[in-house]
C-alpha positions in Angstrom: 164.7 38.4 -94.3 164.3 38.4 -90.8 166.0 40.6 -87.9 169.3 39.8 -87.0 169.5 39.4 -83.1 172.6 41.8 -83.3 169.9 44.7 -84.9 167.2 43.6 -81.8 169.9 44.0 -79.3 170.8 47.8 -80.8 167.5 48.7 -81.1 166.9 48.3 -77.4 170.5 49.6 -76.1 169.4 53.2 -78.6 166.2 53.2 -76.4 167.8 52.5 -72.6 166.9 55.0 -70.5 163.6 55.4 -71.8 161.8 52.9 -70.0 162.0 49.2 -69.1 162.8 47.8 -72.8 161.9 43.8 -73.5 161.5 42.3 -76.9 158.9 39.7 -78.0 159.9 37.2 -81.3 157.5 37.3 -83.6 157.2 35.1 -86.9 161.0 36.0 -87.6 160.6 39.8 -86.4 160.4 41.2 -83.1 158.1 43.3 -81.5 159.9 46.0 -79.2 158.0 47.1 -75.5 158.5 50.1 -73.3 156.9 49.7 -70.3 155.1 46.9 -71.2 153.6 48.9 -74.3 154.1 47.8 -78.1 156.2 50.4 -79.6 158.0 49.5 -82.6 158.4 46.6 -84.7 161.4 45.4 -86.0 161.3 43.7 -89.4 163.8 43.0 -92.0 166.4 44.9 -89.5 164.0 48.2 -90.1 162.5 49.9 -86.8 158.7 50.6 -87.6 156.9 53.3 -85.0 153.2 53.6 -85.2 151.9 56.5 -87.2 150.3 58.8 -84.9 149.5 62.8 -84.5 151.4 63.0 -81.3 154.5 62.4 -83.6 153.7 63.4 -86.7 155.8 66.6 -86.5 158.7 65.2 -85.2 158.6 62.1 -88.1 157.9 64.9 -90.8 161.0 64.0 -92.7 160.8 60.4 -91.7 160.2 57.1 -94.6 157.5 55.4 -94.1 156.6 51.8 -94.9 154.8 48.6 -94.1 156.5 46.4 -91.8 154.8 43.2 -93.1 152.0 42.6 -95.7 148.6 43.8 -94.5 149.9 46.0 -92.4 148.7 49.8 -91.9 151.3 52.5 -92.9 154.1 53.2 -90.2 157.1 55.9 -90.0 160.8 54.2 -90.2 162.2 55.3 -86.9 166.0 56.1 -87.5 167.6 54.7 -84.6 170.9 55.3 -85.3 170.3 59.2 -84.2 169.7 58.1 -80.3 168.4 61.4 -79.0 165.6 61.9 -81.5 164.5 57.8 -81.8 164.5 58.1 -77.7 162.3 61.7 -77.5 160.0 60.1 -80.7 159.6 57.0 -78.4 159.0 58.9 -75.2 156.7 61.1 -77.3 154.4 58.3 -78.4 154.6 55.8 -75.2 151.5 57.9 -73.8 149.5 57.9 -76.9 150.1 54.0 -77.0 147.5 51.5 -75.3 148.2 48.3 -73.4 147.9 45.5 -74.9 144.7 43.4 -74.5 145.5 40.9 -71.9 144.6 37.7 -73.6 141.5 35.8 -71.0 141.4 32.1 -71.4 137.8 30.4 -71.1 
């Protein structure tokens, strides 16, 4: 089951104020961008943030599951609790690299 476009759009109203938010489709999912940085991915209307140190405290209590098959490990970022999803999200945006910009030949 894919994301519903309804889920996508409260995702990204949870996060305003964090940063510039912008969405990317992906084979039926979405991939969610603050500042131009990959931050969570939405699949199956479920809001996946990258497991990582800086957070690891804060996601202590979190689920955790794969967003898609072959995929590593990731916490499930509640977003219906605003506060915490935007202060986990501001948390990890420094940790998180810039994408590769893609060089055609």
């Amino acid at each position: 089951m894919a994301c519903t476009i309804e889920f996508i759009d409260f995702v990204c109203s949870q996060l305003e104020g964090v940063g510039v938010i912008r969405t990317r489709k992906m084979f039926g999912d979405y991939c969610i961008y603050v500042d131009e940085k990959p931050v969570i991915l939405a699949c199956d209307n479920i809001a996946y943030i990258k497991k990582h140190t800086a957070i690891e405290e804060m996601m202590q209590d979190a689920e955790v599951g794969f967003p898609y098959d072959g995929a590593k490990e990731h916490f499930i970022l509640n977003i219906e609790h605003k506060e915490h999803a935007t202060a986990v999200v501001s948390t990890l945006l420094p940790h998180v690299p810039y994408p590769k910009s893609k060089k055609k030949k």
